[in-house]
C-alpha positions as CSV (number, residue, x, y, z in Angstrom):
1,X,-21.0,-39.4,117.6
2,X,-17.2,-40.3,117.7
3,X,-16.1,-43.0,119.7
4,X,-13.6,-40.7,121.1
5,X,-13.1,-36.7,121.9
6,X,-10.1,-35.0,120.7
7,X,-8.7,-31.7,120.7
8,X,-5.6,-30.5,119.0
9,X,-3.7,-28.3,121.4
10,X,-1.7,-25.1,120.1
11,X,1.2,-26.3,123.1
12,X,4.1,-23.9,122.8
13,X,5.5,-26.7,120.3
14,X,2.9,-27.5,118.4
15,X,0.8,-25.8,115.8
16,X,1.1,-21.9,117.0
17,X,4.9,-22.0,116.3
18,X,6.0,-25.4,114.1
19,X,4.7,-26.5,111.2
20,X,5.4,-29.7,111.9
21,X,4.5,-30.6,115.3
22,X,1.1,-31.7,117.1
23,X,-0.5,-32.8,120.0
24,X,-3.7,-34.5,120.5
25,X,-5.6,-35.5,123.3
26,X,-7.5,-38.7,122.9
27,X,-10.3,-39.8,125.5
28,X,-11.4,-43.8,125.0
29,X,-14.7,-44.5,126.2
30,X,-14.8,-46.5,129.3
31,X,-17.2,-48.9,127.7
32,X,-14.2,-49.7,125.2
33,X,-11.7,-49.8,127.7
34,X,-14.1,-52.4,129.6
35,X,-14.3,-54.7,126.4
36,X,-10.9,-55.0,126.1
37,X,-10.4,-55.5,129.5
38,X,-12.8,-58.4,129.7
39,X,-11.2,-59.8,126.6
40,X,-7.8,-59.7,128.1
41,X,-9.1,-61.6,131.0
42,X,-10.4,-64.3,129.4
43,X,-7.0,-64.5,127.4
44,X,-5.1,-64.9,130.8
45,X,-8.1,-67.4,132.1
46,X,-7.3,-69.8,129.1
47,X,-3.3,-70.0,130.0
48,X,-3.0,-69.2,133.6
49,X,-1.9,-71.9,136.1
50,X,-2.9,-70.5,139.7
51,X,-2.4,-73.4,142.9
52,X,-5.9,-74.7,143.4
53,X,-7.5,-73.8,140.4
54,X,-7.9,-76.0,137.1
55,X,-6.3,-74.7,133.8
56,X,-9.1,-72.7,132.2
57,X,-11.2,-72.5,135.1
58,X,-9.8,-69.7,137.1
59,X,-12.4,-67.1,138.0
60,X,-12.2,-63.6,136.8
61,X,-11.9,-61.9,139.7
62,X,-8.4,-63.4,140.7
63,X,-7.7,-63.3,137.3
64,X,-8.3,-59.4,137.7
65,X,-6.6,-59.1,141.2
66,X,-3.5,-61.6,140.6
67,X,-2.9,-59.9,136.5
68,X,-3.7,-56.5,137.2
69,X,-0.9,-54.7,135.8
70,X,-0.4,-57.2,133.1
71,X,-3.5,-56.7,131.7
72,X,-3.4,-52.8,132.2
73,X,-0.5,-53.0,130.4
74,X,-1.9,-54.9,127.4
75,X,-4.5,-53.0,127.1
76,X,-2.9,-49.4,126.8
77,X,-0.9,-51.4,124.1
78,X,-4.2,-52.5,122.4
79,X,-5.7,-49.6,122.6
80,X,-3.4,-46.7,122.1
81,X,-2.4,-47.0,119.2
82,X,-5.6,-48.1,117.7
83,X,-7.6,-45.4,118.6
84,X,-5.0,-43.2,118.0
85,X,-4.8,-43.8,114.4
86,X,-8.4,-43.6,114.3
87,X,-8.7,-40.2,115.3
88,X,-5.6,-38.9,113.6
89,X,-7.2,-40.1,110.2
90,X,-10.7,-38.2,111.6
91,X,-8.6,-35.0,111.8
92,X,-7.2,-35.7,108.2
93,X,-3.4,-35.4,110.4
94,X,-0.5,-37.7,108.7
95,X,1.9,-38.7,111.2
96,X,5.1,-39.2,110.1
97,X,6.6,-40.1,113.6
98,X,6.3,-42.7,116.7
99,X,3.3,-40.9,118.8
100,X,4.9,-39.9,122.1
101,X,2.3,-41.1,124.9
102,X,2.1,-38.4,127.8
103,X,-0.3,-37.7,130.8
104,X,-1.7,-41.1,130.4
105,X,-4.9,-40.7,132.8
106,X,-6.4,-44.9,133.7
107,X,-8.8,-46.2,136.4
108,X,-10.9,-48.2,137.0
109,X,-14.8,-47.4,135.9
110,X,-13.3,-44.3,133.7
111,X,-12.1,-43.1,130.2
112,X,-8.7,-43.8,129.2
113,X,-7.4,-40.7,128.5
114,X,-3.7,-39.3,127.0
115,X,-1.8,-37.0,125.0
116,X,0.1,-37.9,121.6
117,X,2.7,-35.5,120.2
118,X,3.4,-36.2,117.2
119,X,5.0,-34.3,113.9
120,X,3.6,-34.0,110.4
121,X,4.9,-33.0,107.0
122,X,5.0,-29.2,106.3
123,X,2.7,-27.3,103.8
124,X,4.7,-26.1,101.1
125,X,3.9,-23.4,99.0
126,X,5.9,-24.6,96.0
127,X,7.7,-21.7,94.4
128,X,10.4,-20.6,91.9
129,X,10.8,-24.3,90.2
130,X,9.7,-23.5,86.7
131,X,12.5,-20.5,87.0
132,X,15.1,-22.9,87.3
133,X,18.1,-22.8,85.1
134,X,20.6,-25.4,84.6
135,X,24.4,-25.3,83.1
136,X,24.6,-27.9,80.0
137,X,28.4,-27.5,79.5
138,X,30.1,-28.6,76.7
139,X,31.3,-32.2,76.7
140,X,34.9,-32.7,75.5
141,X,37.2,-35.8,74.9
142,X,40.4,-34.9,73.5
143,X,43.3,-37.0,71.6
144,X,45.5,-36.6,74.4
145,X,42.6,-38.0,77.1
146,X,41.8,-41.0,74.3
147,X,45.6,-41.7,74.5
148,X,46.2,-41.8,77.9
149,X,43.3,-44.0,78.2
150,X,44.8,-46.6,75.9
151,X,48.2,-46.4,78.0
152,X,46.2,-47.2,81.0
153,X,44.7,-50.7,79.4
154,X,48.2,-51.3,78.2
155,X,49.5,-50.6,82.0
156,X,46.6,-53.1,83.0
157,X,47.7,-55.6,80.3
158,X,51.6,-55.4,81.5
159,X,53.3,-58.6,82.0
160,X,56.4,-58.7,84.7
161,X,59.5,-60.8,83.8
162,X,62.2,-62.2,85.8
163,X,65.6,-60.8,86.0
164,X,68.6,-62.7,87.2
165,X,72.2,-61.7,87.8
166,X,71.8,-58.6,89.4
167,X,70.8,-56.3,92.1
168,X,67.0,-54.0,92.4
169,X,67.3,-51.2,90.2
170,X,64.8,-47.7,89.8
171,X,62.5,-49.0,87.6
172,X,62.0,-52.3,88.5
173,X,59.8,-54.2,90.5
174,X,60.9,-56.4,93.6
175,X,58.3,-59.1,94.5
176,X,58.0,-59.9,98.4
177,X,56.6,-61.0,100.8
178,X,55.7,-59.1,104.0
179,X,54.7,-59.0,107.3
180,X,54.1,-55.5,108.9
181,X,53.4,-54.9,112.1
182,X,51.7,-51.3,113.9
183,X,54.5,-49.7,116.1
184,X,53.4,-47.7,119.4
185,X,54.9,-45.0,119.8
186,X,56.6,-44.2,123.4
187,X,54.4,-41.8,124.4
188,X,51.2,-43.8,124.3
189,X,53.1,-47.0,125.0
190,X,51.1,-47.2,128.6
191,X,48.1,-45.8,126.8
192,X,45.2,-48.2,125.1
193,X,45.3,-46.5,121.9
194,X,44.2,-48.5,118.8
195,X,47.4,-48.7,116.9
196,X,45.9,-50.7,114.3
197,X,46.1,-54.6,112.9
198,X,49.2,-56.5,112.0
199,X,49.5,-56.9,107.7
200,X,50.5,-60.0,106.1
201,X,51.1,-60.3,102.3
202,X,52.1,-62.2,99.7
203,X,53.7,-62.2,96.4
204,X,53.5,-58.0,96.4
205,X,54.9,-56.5,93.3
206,X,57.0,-53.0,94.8
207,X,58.2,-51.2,92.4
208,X,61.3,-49.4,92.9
209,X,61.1,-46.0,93.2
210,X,57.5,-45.7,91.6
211,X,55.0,-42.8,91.8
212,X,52.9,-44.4,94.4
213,X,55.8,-46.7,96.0
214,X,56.5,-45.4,100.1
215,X,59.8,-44.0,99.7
216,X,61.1,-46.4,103.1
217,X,60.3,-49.1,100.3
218,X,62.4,-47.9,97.6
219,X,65.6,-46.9,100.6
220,X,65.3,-50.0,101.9
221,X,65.2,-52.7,98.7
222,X,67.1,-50.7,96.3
223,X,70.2,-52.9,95.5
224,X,68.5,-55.9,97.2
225,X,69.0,-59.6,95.8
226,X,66.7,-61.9,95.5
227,X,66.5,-63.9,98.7
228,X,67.3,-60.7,100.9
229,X,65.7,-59.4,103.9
230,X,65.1,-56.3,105.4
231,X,63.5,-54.8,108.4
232,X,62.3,-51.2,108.3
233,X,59.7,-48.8,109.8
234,X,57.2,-46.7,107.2
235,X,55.6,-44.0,108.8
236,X,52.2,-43.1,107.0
237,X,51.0,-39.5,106.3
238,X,47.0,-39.0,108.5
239,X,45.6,-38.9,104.4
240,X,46.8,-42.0,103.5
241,X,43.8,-43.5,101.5
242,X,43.9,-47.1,103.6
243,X,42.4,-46.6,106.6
244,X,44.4,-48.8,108.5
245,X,48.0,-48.0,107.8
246,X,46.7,-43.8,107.8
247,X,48.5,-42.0,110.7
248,X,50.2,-45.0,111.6
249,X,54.2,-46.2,111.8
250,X,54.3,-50.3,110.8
251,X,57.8,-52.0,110.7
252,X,57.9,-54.5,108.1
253,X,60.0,-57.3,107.6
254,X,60.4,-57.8,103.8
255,X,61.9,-60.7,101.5
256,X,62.6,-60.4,98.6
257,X,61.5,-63.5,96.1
258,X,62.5,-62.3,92.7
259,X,63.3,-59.4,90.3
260,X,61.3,-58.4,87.9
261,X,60.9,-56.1,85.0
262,X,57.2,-54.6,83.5
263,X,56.7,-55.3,79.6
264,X,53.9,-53.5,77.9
265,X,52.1,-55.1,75.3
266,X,52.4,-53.3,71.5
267,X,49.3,-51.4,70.6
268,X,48.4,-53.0,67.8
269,X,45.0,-54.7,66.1
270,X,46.3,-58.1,68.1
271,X,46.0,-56.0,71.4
272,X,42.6,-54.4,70.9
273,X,41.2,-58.1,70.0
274,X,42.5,-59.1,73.5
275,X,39.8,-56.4,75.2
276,X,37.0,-57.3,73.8
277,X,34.9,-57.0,70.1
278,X,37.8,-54.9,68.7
279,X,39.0,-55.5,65.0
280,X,41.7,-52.6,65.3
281,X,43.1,-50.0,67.4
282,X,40.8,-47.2,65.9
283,X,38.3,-49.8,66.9
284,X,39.3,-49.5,70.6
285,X,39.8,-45.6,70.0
286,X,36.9,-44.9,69.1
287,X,34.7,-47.3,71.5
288,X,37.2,-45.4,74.3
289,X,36.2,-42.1,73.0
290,X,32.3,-42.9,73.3
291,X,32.5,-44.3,76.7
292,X,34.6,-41.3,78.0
293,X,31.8,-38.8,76.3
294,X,29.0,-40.8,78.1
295,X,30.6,-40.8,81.2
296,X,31.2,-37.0,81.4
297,X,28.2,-36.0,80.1
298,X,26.7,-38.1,83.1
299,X,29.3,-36.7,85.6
300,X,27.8,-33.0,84.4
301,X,24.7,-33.9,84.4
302,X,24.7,-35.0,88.1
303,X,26.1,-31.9,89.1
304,X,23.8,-30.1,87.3
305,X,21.1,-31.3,89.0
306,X,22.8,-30.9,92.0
307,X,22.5,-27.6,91.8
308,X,19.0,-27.2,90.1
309,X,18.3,-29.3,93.6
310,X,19.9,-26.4,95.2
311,X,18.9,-23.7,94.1
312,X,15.3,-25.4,94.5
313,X,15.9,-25.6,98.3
314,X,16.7,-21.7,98.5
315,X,13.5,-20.8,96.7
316,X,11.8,-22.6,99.5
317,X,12.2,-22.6,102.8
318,X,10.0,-24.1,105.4
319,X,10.1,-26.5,108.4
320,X,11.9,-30.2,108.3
321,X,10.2,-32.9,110.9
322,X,12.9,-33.6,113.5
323,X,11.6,-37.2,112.9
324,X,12.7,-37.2,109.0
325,X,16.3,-35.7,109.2
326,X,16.9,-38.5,112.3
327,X,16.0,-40.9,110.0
328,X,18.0,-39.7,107.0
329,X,21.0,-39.2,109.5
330,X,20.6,-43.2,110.4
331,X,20.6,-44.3,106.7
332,X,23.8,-41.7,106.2
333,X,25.2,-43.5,109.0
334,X,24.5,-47.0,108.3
335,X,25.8,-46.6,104.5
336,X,29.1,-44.8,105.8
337,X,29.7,-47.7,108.6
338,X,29.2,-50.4,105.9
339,X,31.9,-48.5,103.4
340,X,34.2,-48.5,106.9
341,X,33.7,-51.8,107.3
342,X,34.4,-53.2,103.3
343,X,38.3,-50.9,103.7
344,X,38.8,-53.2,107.0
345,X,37.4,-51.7,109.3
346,X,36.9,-54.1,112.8
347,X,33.4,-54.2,114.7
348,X,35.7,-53.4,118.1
349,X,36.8,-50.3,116.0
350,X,33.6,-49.4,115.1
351,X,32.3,-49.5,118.5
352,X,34.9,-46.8,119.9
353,X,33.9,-43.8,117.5
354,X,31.8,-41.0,119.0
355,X,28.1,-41.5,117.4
356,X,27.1,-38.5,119.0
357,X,29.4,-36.4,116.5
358,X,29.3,-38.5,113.6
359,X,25.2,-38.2,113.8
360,X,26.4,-34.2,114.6
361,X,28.7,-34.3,111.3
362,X,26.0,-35.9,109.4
363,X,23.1,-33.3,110.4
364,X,23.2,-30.8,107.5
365,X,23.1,-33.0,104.9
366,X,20.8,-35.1,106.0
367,X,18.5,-31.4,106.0
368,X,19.3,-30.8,102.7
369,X,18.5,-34.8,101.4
370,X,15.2,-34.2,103.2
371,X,13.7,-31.0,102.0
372,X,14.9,-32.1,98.3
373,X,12.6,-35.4,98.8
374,X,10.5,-33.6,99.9
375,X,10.6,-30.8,97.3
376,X,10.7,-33.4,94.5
377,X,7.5,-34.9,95.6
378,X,5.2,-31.1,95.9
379,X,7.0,-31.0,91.7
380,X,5.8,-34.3,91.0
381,X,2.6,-33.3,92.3
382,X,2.3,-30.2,90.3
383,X,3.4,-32.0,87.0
384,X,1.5,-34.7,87.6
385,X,4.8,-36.7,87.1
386,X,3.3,-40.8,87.6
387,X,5.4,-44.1,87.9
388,X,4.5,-46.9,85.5
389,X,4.0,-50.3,86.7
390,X,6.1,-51.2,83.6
391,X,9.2,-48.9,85.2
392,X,8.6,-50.2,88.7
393,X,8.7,-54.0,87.1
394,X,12.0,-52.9,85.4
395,X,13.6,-51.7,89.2
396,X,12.7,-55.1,90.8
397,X,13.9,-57.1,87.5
398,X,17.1,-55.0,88.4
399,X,16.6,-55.5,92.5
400,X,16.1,-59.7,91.4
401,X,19.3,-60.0,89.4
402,X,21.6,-58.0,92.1
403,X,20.0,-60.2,95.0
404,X,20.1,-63.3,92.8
405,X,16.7,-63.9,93.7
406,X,13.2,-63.7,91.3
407,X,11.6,-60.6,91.1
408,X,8.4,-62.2,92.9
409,X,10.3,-63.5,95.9
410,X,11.9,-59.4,96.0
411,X,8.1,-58.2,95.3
412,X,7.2,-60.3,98.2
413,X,9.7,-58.4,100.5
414,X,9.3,-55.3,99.3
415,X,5.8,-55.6,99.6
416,X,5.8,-56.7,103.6
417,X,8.8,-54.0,104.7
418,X,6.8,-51.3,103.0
419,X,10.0,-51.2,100.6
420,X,7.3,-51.3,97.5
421,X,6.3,-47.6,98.0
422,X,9.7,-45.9,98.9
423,X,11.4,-47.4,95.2
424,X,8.0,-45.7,93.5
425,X,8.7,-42.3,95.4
426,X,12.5,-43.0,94.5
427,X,11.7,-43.4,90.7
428,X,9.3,-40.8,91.1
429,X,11.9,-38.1,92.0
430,X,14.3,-39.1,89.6
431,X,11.6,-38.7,87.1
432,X,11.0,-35.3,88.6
433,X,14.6,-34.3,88.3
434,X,15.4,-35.4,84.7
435,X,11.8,-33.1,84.1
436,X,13.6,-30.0,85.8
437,X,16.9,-30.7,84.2
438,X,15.0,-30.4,80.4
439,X,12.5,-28.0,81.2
440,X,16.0,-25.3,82.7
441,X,17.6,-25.4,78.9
């Protein structure tokens, strides 16, 4: 006979209309509840210091009367979960959430009893996946893509020479130093509105009249001398790609140190040698070529299986745990915050965004990352698609020589976070999805 009784409850949430949801009830023998009880008493009896009593020696009963809710409290903690597991394995249920403890019955001389809702993963009736077919395009580098290539190495390469004797021209490049501060506007001037952080720089190469130069810039230093100054507002457009100047109005105050004019190195044999294991310029051409080929082909690829992944979803529709997409929302949100925070983003700034609609932003992704795990995973079953220790010691190898660390020390971690088996399912579906990438053509 079980330890416990349990029955799984069709509740208006649970099994009658999710897939995902459940709720047990879970009655703990008193004679359990009693061990522990007595247990946790003579815990307390070892460490408790009550007035005219020795350490150790305190009887039970005040230990009982004075530690009452204390102990209660340990217990449930004990116990619950324990015996919650138990019976969830006994019902062959996988729980892929926190338990939430309701009508938590406990007195004295009877059964702890409680509920535990809960959600598990769906059943899905796999479908459609062997249909799939994916777009293999055509990858093409042309002579003109090569050659604009090699013009962006020689832009890299370009060396800037002083010019003395005269006055900033279009075309060349003023280097300054500058200090820019945010400018409220008059509206908001009573208002606490984050207008941004002051910008300091030094030694900036402006280039006057460029492409990607702020045209307040070019107004403002154009027929300039070295040793100049200038004050002047820049008002940035709301899609400006740094964060902290987008939207924003900053007056700067520039000076200008010198003039100076860009010289592009000759492509030539001597130039290719300077990048690397290049004898001549078809050398460099050709390696160019290559790496531009490999690089599309991967670009198409992703977005290939981007779509298989897609169209996969739409073949199969079922239930996500509410439990999964939070989680998947978190990590969204967590790896977004930490590319806020490498463009400059401050902690105080951080702290005044609305969470509740960046976690509301986030939502339908998060869906669709979930249900294509999840759909990778019923594949893998169905092919039978297995992760070598071999490939798995080749992902820590990789993990080791990112963290600077040896792969036993990451093993080690991996192995106590329960980080061990999320990198085998993560190889796992990438295995899966190179399999339904070949098997569309």
């Amino acid at each position: 006979m079980s330890p416990t009784d349990i029955k799984e409850n069709a509740t208006p949430e649970s099994p009658a209309k999710s897939g995902t949801k459940r709720e047990i009830e879970v009655e703990i023998p008193v004679d359990e509840v009693n061990r522990q009880t007595n247990s946790l008493i003579e815990k307390y009896q070892k460490v408790a210091r009550i007035p005219g009593f020795r350490r150790g020696h305190v009887p039970a009963s005040i230990i009982r009367q004075r530690f009452s809710e204390e102990i209660k409290t340990d217990m449930v903690e004990a116990l619950i979960p324990r015996f919650f597991k138990q019976e969830a394995d006994r019902l062959s249920l996988h729980p892929v959430s926190q338990p939430r403890v309701t009508d938590l019955h406990l007195h004295d001389g009877e059964p702890l009893r409680f509920k535990a809702a809960f959600e598990v993963l769906p059943e899905i009736k796999l479908s459609g996946y062997k249909e799939l077919r994916a777009e293999k395009p055509e990858i093409a580098v042309s002579e003109a893509d090569v050659e604009k290539a090699l013009e962006d190495l020689r832009e890299r390469s370009a060396s800037f020479n002083p010019i003395e004797g005269r006055a900033l021209a279009d075309g060349d490049f003023a280097q300054v130093s500058l200090d820019g501060t945010p400018k409220r506007e008059p509206k908001t001037a009573e208002a606490k509105t984050d207008v941004g952080q002051p910008v300091h720089m030094d030694e900036v190469l402006v280039e006057i009249a460029g492409q990607n130069t702020m045209p307040e810039f070019t107004q403002h230093l154009r027929g300039t001398n070295a040793g100049d100054e200038r004050t002047f507002d820049v008002n940035y457009p709301a899609d400006t790609q740094d964060k902290r100047l987008a939207g924003k109005t900053f007056t700067y105050v520039v000076k200008v140190q010198a003039i100076k004019q860009k010289s592009l190195p000759e492509l030539n044999d001597e130039f290719a040698k300077t990048l690397g294991e290049f004898q001549t310029v078809d050398d460099l051409r050709k390696a160019i070529r290559e790496q531009m080929e490999a690089e599309r082909k991967h670009e198409a690829e992703h977005a290939a299986k981007e779509k298989l992944v897609g169209e996969l979803i739409q073949r199969n529709d079922f239930e996500v745990p509410d439990s999964l997409i939070e989680q998947q929302i978190d990590i969204r949100l967590e790896r977004g915050l930490r590319a806020l925070a490498a463009q400059g983003l401050t902690a105080e700034q951080m702290k005044k965004m609305d969470l509740n609609r960046l976690r509301a932003g986030q939502r339908e992704q998060a869906i669709h990352d979930v249900k294509a795990a999840l759909l990778l995973e019923r594949v893998a079953e169905e092919e039978n698609v297995q992760v070598s220790d071999e490939e798995l010691n080749h992902e820590l190898e990789s993990l080791a020589r990112q963290s600077k660390q040896t792969s036993e020390a990451v093993r080690a971690r991996l192995t106590r976070d329960g980080g061990l088996d999320r990198i085998r399912t993560r190889i796992r579906n990438e295995k899966t999805l190179e399999f339904l990438y070949h098997q569309s053509a």
